[in-house]
MMTF fields as JSON, N, C-alpha, C and O atoms, coordinates in Angstrom:
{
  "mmtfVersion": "1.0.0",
  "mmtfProducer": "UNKNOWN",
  "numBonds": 391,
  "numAtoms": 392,
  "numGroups": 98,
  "numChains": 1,
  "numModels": 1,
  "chainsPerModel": [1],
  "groupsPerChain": [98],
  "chainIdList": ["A"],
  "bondAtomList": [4, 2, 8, 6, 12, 10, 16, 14, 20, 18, 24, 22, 28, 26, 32, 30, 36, 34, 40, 38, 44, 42, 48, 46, 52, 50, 56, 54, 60, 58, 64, 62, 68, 66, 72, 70, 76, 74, 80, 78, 84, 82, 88, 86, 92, 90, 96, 94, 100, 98, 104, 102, 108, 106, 112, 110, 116, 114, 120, 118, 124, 122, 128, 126, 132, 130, 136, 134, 140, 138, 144, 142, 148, 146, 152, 150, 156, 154, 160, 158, 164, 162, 168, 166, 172, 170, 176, 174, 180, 178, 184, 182, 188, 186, 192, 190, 196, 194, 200, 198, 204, 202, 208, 206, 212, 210, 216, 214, 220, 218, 224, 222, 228, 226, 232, 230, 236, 234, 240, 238, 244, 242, 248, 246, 252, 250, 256, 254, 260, 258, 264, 262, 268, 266, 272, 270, 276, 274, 280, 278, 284, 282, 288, 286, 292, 290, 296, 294, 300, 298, 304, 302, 308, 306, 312, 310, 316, 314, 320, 318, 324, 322, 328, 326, 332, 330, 336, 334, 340, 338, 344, 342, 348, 346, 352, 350, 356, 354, 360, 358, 364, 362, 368, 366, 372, 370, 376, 374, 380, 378, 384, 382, 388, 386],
  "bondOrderList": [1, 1, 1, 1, 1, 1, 1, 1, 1, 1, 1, 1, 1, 1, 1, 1, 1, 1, 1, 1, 1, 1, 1, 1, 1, 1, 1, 1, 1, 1, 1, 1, 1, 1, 1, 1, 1, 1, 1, 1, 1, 1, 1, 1, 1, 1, 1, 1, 1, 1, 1, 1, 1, 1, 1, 1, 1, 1, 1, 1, 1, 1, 1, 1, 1, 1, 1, 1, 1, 1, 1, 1, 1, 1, 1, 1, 1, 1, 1, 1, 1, 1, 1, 1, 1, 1, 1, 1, 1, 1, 1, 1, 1, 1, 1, 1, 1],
  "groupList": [{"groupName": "UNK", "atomNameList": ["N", "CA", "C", "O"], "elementList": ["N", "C", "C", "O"], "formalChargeList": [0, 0, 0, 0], "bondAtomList": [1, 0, 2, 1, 3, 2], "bondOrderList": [1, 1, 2], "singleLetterCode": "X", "chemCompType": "L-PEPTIDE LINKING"}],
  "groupTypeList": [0, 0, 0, 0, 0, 0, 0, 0, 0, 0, 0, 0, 0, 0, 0, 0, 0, 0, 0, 0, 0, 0, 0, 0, 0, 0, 0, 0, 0, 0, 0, 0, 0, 0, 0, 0, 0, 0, 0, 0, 0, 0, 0, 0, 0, 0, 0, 0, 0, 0, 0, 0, 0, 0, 0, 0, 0, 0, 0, 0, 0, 0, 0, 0, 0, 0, 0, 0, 0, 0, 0, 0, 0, 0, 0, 0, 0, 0, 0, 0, 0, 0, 0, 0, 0, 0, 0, 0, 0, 0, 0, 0, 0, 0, 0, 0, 0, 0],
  "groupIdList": [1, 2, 3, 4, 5, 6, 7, 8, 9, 10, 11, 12, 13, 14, 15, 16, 17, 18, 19, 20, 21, 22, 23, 24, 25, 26, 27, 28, 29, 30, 31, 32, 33, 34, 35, 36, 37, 38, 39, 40, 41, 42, 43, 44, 45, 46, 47, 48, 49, 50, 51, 52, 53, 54, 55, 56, 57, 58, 59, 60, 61, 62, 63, 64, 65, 66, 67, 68, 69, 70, 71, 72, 73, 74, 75, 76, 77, 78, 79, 80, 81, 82, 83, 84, 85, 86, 87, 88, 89, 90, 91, 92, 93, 94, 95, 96, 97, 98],
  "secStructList": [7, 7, 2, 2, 2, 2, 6, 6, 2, 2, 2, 2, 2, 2, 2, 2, 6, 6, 6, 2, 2, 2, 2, 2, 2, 2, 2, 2, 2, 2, 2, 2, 2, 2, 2, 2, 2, 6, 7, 7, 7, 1, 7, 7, 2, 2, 2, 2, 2, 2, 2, 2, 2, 2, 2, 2, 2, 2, 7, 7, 1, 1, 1, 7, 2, 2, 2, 2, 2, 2, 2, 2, 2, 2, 2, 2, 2, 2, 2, 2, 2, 2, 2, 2, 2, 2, 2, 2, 2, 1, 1, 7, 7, 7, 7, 1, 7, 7],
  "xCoordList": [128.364, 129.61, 129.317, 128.314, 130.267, 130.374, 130.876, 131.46, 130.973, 130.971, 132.662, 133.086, 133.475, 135.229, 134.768, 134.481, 134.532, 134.284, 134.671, 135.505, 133.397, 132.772, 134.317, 134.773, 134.795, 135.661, 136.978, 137.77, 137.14, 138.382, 138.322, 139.463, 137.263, 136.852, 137.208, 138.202, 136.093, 136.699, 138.131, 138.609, 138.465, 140.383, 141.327, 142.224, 140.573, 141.384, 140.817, 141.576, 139.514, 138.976, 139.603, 139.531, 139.971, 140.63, 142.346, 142.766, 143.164, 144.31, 144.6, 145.26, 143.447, 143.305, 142.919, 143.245, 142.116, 141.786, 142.838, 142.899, 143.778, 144.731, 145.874, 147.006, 145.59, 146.96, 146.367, 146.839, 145.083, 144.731, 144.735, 144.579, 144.94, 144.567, 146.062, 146.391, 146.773, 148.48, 149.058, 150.045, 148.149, 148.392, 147.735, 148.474, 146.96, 145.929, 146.628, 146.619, 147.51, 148.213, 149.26, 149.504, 150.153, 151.434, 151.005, 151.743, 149.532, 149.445, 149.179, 149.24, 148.741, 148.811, 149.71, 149.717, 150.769, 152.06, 152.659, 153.441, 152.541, 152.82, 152.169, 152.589, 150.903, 150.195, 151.116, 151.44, 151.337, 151.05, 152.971, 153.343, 153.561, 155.028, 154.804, 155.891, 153.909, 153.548, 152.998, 153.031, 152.48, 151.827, 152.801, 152.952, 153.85, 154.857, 155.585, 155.854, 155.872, 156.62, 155.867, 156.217, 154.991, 154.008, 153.462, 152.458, 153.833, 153.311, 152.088, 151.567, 151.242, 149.385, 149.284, 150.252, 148.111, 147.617, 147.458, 146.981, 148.06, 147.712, 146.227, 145.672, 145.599, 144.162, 143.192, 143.132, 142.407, 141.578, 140.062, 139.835, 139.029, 137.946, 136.835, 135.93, 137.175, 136.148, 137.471, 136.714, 138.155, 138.569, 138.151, 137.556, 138.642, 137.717, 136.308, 135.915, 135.456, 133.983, 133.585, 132.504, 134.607, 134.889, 135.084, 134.471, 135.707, 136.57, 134.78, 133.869, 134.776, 133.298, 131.979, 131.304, 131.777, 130.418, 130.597, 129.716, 132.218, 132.567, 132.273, 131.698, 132.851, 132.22, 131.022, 130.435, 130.358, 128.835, 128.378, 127.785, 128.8, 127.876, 128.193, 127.659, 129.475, 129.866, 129.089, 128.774, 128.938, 128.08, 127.048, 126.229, 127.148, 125.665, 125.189, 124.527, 125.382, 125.014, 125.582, 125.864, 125.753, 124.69, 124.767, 123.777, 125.803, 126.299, 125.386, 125.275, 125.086, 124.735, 125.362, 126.519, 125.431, 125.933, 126.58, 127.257, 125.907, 126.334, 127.577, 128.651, 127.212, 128.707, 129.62, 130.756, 129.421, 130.314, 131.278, 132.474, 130.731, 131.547, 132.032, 133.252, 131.714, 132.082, 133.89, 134.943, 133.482, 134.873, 135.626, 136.803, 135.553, 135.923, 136.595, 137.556, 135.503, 136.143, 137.861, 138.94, 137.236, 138.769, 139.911, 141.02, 139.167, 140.708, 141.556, 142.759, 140.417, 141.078, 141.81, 142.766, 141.575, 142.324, 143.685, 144.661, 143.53, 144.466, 145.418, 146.509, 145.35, 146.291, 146.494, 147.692, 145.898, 146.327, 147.283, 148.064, 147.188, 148.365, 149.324, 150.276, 149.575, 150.638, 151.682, 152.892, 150.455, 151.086, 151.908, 153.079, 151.476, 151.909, 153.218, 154.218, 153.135, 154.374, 155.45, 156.631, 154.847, 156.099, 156.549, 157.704, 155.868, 156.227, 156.907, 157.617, 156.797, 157.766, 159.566, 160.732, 158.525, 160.241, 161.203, 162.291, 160.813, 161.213, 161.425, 161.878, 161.287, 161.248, 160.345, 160.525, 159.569, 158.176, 157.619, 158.274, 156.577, 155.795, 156.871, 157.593, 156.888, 156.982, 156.355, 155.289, 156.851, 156.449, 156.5, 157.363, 155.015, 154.843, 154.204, 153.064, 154.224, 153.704, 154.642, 155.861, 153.785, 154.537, 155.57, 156.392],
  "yCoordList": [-48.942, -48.199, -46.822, -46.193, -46.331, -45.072, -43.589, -44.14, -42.457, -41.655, -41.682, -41.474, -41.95, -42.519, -42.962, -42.148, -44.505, -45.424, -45.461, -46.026, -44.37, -43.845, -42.961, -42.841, -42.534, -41.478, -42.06, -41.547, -42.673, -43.655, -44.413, -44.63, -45.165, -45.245, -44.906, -45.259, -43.787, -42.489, -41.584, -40.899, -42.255, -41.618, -42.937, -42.749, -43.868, -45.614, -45.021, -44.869, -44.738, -44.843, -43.071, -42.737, -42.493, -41.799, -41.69, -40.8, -42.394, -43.213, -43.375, -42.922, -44.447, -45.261, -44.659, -45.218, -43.344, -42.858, -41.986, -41.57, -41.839, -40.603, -41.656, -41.248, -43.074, -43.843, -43.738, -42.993, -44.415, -44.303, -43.043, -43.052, -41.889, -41.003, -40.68, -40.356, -40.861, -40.872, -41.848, -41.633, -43.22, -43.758, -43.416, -43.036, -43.294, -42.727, -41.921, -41.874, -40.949, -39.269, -40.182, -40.292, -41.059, -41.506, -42.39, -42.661, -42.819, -43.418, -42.612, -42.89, -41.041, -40.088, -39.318, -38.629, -39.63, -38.908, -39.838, -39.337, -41.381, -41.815, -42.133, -42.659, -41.436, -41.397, -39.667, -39.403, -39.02, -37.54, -37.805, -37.32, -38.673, -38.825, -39.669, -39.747, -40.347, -41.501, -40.371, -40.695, -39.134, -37.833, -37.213, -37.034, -36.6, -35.775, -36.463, -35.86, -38.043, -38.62, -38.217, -37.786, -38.604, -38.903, -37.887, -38.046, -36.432, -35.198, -35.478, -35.965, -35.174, -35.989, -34.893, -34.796, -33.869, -32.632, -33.345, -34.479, -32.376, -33.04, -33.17, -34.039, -32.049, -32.538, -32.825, -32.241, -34.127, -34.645, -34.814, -35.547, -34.064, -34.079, -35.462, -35.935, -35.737, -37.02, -38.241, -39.209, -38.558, -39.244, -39.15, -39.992, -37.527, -37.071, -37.163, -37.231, -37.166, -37.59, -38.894, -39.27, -39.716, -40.662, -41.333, -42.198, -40.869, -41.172, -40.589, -41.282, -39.224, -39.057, -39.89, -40.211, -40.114, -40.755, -43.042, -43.897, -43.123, -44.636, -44.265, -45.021, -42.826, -42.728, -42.665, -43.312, -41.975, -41.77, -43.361, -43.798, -44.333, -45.645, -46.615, -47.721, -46.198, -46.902, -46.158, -46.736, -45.223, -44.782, -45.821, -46.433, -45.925, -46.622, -45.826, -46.487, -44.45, -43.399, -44.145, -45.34, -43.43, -42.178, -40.796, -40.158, -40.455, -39.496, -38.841, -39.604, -38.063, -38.134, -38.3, -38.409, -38.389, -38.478, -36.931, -36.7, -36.139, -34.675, -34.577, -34.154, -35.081, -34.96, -35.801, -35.618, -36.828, -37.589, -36.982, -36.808, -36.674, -35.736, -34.873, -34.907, -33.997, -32.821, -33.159, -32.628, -34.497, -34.735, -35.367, -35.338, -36.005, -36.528, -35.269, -35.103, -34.779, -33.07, -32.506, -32.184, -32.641, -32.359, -33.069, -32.73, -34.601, -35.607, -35.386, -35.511, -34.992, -34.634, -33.432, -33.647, -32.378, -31.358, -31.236, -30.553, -32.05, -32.291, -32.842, -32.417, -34.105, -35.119, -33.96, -33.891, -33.308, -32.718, -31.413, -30.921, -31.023, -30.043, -30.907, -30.209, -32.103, -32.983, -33.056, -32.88, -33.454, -33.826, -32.873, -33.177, -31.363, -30.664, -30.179, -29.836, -30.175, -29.807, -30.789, -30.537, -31.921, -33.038, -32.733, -32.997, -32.298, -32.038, -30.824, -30.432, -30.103, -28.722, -28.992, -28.603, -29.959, -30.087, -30.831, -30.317, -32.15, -33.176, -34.259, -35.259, -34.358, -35.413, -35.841, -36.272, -35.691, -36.034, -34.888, -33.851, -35.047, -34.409, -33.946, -34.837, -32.577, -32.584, -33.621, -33.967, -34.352, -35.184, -34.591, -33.925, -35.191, -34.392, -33.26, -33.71, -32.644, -31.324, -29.911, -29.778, -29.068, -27.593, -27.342, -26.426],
  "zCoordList": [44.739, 44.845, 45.431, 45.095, 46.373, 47.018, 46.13, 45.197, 45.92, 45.791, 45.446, 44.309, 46.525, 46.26, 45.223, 44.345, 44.968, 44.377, 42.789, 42.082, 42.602, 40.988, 40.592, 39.454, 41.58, 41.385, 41.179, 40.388, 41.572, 41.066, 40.144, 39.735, 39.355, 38.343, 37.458, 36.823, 37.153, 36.36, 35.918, 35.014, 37.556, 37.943, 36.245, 35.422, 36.513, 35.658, 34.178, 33.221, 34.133, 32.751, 32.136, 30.953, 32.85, 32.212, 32.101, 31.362, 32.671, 32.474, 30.451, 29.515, 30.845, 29.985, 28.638, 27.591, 28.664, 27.678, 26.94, 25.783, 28.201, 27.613, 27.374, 27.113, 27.463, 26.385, 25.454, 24.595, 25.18, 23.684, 22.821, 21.6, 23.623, 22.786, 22.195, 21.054, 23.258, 22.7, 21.706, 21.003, 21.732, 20.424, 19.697, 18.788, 19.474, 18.094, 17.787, 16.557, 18.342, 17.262, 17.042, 15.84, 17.963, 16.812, 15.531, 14.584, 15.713, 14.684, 12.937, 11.74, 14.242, 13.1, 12.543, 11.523, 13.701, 12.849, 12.073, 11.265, 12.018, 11.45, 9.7, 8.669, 10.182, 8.452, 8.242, 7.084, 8.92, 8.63, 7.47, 6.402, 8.351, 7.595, 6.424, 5.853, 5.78, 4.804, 4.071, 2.883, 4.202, 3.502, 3.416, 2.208, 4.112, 3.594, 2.265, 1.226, 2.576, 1.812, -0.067, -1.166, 0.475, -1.02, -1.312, -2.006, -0.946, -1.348, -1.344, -2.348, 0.017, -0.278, 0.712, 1.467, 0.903, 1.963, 2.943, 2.971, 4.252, 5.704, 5.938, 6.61, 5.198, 5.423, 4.006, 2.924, 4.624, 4.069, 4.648, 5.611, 3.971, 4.547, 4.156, 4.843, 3.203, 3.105, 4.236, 4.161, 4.713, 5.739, 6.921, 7.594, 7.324, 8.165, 8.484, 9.648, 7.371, 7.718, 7.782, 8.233, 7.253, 7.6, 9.217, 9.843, 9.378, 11.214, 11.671, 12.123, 11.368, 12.316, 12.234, 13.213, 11.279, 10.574, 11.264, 11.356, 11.571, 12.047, 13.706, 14.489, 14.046, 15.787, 15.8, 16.667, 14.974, 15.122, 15.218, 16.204, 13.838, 14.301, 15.088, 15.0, 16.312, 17.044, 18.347, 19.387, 18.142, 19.419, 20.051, 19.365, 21.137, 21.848, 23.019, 23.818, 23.344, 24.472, 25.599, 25.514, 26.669, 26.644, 26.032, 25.673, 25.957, 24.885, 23.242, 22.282, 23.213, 21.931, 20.692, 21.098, 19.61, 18.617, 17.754, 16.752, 18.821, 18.467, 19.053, 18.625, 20.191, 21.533, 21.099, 21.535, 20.235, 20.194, 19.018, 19.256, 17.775, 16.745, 17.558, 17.402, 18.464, 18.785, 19.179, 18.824, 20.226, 21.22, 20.049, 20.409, 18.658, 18.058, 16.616, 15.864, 16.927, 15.641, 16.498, 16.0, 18.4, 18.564, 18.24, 17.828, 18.638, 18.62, 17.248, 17.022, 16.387, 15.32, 14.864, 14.12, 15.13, 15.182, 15.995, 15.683, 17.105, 17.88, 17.491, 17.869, 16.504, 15.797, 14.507, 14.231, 13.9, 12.881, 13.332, 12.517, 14.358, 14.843, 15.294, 15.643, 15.473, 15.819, 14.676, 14.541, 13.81, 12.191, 11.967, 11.742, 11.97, 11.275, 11.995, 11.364, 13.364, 14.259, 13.856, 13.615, 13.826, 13.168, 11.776, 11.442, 11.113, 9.473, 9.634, 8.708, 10.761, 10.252, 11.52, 11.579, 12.309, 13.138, 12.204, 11.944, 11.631, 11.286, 12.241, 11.684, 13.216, 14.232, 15.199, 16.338, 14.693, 15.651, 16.705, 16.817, 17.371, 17.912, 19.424, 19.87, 20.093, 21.455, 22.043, 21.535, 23.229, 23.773, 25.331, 25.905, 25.842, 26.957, 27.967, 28.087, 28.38, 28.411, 28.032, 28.147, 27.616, 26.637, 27.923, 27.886]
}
């Protein structure tokens, strides 16, 4: 493969990453509303080390396992400012760009 090639690639595999990443937060606004309901804290750190410690042993590199928490500490912070924007709008997350 050519130089285009790799680059269009990359153009699909990141498509693709930014659906999943858009389902993964509704799946978190949808825990984050199952927590408002049940009076339970938006944050939980043994879950959280949880989610990190399941990327860590899904890792197979090339990436390290440092890098991989790192991009994974965001996804999470990211879904937890979702949560919370939804818990104070009442209707879910802005959708979109700001």
């Amino acid at each position: 493969m050519n130089l285009s090639d790799w680059r269009r690639r990359i153009d699909e595999i990141d498509r693709k990453l930014v659906e999943l990443l858009n389902e993964r937060s509704q799946c978190a606004l949808e825990i984050g509303k199952l927590k408002q309901e049940a009076k339970i804290p938006l944050y939980q750190p043994d879950r959280e080390n949880e989610v990190l410690a399941n990327a860590e042993r899904n890792n197979s590199g090339p990436l390290t396992d440092a890098a991989i928490r790192r991009l994974f500490e965001r996804i999470i912070d990211e879904a937890r400012a979702a949560e919370r924007d939804a818990m104070h709008s009442g209707d879910g997350a802005k959708k979109g760009k700001k």
